[in-house]
N, C-alpha and C positions, 0 to 999 in steps of 0.2 A: 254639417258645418253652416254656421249661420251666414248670409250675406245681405248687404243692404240694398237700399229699392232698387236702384240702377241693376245692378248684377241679376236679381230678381227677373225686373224688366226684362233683357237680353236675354235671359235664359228662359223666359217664357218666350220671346221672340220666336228664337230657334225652334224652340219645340214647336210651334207650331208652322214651318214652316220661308219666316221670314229671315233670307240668307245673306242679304246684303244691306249693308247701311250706308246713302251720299250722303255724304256731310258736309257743314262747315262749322263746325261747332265755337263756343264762348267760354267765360268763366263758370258760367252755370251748369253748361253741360260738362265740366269735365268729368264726373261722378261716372256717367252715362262714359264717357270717350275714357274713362282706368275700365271698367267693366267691359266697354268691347277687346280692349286688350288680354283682360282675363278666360275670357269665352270664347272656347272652340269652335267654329263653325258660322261664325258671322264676320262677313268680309266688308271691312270698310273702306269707301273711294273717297277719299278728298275730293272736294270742288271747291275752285276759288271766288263762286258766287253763288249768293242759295237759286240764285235761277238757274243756275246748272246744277246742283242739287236735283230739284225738284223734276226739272226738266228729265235727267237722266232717269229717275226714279220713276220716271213715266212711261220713256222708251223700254228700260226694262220689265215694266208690268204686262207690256203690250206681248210680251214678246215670250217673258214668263209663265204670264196669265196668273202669275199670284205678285204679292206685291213685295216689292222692296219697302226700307225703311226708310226716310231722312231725318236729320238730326241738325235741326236750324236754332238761330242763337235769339229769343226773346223776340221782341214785335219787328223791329225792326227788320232780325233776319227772316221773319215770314215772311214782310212786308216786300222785301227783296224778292223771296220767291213766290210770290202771290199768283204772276203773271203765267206761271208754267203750269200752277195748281191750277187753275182756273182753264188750260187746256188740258190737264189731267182729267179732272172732271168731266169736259164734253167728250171725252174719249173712253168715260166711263174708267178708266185703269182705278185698277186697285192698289190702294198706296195708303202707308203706315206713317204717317206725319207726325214726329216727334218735336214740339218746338220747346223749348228748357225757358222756365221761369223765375222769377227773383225765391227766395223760399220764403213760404208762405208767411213768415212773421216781417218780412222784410218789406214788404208791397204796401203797408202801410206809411211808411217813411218816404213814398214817391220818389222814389230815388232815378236817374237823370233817364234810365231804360225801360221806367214804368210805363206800360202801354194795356191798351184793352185788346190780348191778345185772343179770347174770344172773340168780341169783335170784328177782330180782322179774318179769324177764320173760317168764320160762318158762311159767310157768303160762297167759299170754294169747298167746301166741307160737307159729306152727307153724315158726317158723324162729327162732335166736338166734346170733349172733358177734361177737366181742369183735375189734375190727381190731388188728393188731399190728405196722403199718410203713405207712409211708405209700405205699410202692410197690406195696400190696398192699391198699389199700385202697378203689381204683376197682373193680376187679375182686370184692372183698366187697359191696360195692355194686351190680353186675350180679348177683351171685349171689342177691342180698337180692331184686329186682325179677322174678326166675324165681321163687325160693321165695313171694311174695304170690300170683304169678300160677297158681300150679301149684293146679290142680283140689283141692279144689273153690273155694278164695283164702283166704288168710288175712293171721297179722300177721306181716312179718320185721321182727326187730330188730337192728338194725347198731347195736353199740356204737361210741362214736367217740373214742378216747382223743385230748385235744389235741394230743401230738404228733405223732401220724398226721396231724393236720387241717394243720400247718403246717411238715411237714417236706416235703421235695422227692416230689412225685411222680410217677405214670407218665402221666400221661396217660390221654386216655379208656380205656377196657376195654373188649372187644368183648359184647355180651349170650349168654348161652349158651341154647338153644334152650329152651324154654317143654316142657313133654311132655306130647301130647294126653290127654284125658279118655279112662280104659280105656273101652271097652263093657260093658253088661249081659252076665252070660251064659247062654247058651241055657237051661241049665237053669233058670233064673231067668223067661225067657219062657217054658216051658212050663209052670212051675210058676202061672203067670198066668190061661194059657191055660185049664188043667184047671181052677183055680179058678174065670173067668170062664163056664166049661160046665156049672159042677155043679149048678146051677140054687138053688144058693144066696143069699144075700144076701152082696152083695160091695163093698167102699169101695176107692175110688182116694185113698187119700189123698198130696197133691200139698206139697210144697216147694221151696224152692229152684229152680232153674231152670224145673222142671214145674210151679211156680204163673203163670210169665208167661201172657202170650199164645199163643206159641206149643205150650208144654207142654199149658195148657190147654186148646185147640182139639184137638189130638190125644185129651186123654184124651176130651174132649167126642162124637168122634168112638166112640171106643169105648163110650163109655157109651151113643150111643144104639144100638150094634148088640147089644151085650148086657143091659144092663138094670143095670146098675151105676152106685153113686151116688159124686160128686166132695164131696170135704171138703180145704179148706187146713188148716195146721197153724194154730194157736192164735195163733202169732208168725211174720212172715214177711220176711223185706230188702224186700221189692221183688216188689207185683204191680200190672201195667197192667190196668187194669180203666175199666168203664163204657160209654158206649153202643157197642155192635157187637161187645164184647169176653163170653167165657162169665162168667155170675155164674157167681160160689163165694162159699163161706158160709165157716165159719171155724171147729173147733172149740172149743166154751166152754171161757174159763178155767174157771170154777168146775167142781169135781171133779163134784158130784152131775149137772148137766144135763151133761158133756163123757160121763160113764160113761152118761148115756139116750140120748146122740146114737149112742153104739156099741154099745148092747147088742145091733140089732139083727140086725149083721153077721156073719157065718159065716167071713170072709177078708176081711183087711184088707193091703190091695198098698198098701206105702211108695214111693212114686217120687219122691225128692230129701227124702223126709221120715224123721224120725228117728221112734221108738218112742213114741206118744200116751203122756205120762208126767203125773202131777201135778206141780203147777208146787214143791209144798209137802205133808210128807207131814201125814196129819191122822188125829188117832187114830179107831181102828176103822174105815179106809177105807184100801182098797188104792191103791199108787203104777202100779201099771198102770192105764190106764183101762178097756184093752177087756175082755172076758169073758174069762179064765183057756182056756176051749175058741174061743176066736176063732184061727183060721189068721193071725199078722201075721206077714210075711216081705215082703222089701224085693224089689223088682223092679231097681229102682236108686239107691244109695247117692247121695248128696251128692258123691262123688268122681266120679261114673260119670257117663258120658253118659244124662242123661236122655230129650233130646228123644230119641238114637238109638231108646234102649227099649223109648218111646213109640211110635213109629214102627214099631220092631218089631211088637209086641201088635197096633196098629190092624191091617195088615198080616194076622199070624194070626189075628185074630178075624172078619178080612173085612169090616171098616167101613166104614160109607160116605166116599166123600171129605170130606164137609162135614156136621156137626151142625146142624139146625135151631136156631137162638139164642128162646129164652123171650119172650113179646110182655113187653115190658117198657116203663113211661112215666115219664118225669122226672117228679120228683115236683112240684104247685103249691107257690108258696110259700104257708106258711100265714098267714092273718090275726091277727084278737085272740085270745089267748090265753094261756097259760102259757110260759114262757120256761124248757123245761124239755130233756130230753136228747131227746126224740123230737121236738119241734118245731126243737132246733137240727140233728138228721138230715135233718128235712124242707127246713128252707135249705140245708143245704151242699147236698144233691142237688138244688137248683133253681139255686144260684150257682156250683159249681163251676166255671171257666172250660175250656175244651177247651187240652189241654196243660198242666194245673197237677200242682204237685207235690205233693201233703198229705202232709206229717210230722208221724205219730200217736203221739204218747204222753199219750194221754186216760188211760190207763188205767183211772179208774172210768166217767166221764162218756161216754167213746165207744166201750161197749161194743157197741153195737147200733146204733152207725154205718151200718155194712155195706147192708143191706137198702134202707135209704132211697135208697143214693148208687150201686144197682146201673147205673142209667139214666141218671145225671150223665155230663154230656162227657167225652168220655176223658179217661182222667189217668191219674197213678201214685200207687201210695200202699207208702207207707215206715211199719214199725213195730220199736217197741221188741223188740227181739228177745233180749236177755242176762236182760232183769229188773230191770237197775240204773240205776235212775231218774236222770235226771241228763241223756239222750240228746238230747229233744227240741228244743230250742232250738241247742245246735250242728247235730244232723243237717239241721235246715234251712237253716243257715248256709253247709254245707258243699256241699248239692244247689242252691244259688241258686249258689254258686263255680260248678258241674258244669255248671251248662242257665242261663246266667244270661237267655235270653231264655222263660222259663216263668216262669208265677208260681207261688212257693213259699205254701199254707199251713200254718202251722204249727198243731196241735190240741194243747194242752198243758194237763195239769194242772195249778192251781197250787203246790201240793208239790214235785212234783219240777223244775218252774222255777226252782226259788228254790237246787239245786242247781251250776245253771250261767248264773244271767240275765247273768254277763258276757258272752256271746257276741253279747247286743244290741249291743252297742258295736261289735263285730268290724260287725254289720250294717250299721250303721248308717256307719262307717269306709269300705267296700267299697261302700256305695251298693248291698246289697242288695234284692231284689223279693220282700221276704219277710213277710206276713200273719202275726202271733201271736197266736193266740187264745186268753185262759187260763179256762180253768172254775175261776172263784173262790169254790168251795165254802170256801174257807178251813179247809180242814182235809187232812188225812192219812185220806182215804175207804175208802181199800181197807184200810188197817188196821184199820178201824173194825169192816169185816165182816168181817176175818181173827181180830178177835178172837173173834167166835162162832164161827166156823170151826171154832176149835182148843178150843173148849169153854171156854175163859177164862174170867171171872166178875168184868169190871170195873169198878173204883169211881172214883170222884172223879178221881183221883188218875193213874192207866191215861188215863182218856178227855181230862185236859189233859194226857197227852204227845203226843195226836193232834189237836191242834187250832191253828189258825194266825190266830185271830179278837183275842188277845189279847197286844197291839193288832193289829189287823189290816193284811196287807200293802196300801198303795198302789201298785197294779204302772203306772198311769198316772206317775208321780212316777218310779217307780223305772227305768221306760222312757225318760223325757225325760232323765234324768238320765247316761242313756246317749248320750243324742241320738238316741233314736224316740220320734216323735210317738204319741200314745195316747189314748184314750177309753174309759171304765169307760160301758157300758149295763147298764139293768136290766128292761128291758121287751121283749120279743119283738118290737115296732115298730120299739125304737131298734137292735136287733143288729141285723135287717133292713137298716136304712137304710144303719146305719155298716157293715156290711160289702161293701153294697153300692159303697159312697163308695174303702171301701181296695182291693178290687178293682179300682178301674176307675180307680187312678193306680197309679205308678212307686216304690219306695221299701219301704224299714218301716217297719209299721204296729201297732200292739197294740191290739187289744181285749181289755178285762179285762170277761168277760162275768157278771154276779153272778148266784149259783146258789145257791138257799134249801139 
């Protein structure tokens, strides 16, 4: 039966794999939004902004490990979701970025939503193509779900000019082969090696794949036969961590303690991590962090086979099978007291459930999460990884789509919520299992201290463009008003209880937790 490009599209999707489509789509995409109605097996989530789009489509790749679709409306709606691509991409996920264009004979007429949607997508995109015939556009579409999936994952953008979507086309497309992760190479291991002999001080510093479980057991391995210390990068997609699993710590944002965490080291070995950089440069203070004589050279890139590496090293260095794991104990929960960010570390690491998902974008409030929630039930924890506030509330939208039988919590600041609270609605819509918890400092916190940072000298005037008190947001109101039920606590007691209470049903939940 013949069907045209859109239909095509989709049903090459499928076939290969990609099972879900966020959307916001337009006039252009409708071709594209009758075809996912037609075809079995692709689930599509409304969102009511392409940042939640995009956003979600990230949390679920993480979470996946293959990628979802989106389906954004011409430059514009890219340009909307630009911000979440562009943390997609530092987080490496793999993601099918569909964005629908004018049809090809109509771009000439500049008509009022002509834009260079190339362009715009280059820069968040390790793949971009404009489709130019509908018989060729299922096959752009397979091409697009290799280029996401090609080590180490990123963003394909398939342009989709309308008349591609509704003109005759081929038929499914066959997928073209996926190409394994290169290996490390030798010289690379031996350059590990000598470094791990020379009776130096030496850092493993771990990313990307080398921060999971398995990575981390390996390097964990080698560290205890050499004597070398494990650090994650600052920002990470995706580490499964807590009881049974290796702590790792985290390098400080803040430049001064991340440059005291590495002074100490003589050779710093990158495996899935990039080069310890300040997040921001700030005067009279270098953008490297490590010492200018620190030996850093990467063992294994982002692109590379880590675990193989890994495995390698343990191997040369003669490690034992198995690392002893840290006596480590769930934390109590705490009683009366201050409802502040170490008491709220102390509950999460007593309530985390076994198999939960935490999507963190604390940013000020959960900096020092970590340590408390070492011994908390296994779980996974997802973070902000581009910088571009806005992430948290889709990425958990998008990880409840991915594992819908875990429960997702969400750790959010309230700042950068207020970026994308539509994506309640998408939760709330889909009957998500997603926990929101907002640290209602009512303010822009990190700015606060980014102002002394940078030596500023703020008055009046500076400190009300960083504050959110006047009037202050109602995130209970603004949550129902989505259709998630909500509760603002303010006492260490009531977060307790009421977190307790959203745990242990079905559904979204908000807590707006007030924070002096």
């Amino acid at each position: 039966m013949a069907m045209n490009g859109a239909e095509s599209l989709v049903r090459t999707l499928v076939a290969g794999g990609v099972e879900v489509c966020f959307t916001n789509p337009g006039t252009s995409e409708m071709h594209f939004v009758a075809a996912l109605d037609r075809v079995e097996g692709m689930r599509a989530v409304l969102c009511l902004f392409e940042g939640g789009a995009t956003g979600a489509a990230d949390g679920y790749a993480r979470m996946a490990d293959k990628p979802a679709s989106t389906l954004l409306h011409l430059g514009p709606g890219l340009g909307n979701g630009i911000a979440n691509l562009h943390n997609a991409r530092r987080a490496r996920s793999p993601l099918v970025n569909i964005v629908g264009e004018h049809a090809t004979y109509h771009r000439t007429f500049d008509a009022p939503l002509t834009s260079d949607i190339e362009g715009l997508a280059g820069p968040v995109s390790a793949w971009v193509r404009t489709g130019l015939s509908a018989k060729a556009v299922a096959a752009d579409g397979a091409d697009a779900i290799v280029a996401a999936r090609t080590a180490p994952g990123g963003v394909a953008t398939l342009i989709l000019p309308a008349d591609t979507a509704w003109e005759e086309g081929s038929g499914i497309a066959p997928l073209p082969a996926t190409p394994e992760r290169p290996r490390a190479s030798d010289e690379a291991i031996a350059h590990a090696v000598a470094a791990l002999r020379s009776g130096e001080p030496v850092l493993l510093h771990l990313g990307d794949r080398a921060v999971r479980d398995e990575g981390r057991r390996l390097a964990a391995r080698i560290a205890e036969k050499t004597g070398a210390k494990l650090l994650a990068m600052t920002s990470n997609a995706r580490i499964d961590r807590g009881a049974g699993t290796v702590p790792i710590e985290r390098l400080p944002y803040p430049v001064d303690p991340a440059r005291e965490v590495l002074a100490p080291y003589k050779h710093v070995i990158l495996v899935g991590a990039t080069l310890p950089v300040a997040f921001f440069a700030y005067p009279g203070k270098p953008s490297a962090l490590a010492s200018p004589t620190c030996d850093v050279f990467a063992l294994a890139t982002p692109e590379q086979d880590q675990i193989d590496a890994l495995a390698r090293l343990a191997e040369a260095v003669g490690a034992p099978e198995e690392a002893p794991l840290p006596p480590l104990s769930r934390p109590d929960l705490p009683g009366d007291g201050r409802l502040d960010q170490d008491a709220i570390g102390r509950v999460l690491g007593a309530l985390i459930p076994e198999g939960a998902i935490v999507c963190d974008e604390s940013v000020t409030t959960g900096r020092n999460f970590f340590p408390a929630t070492h011994a908390a039930a296994p779980h996974t924890w997802l973070q902000l990884t581009g910088g571009s506030i806005g992430l948290g509330i889709p990425m958990a939208t998008g990880a409840a789509v991915a594992c819908p039988d875990r429960k997702v919590i969400s750790l959010q600041a309230d700042g950068s919520a207020l970026y994308t609270a539509q994506a309640l609605w998408t939760q709330a819509r889909e009957r998500l299992d997603v926990v929101t918890l907002i640290w209602a400092n009512r303010s822009y916190a990190i700015l606060r201290h980014e102002l002394t940072n940078v030596g500023a000298n703020p008055g009046r005037k500076a400190i009300d463009m960083l504050t959110l008190d006047d009037p202050p947001i109602d995130w209970v109101s603004l949550a129902r008003g989505y259709g998630v039920e909500g509760r603002r606590v303010e006492t260490l007691a009531q977060f307790v209880d009421t977190l307790k209470g959203a745990l242990g049903r079905r559904g979204p939940f908000l807590i707006e937790v007030a924070l002096g």
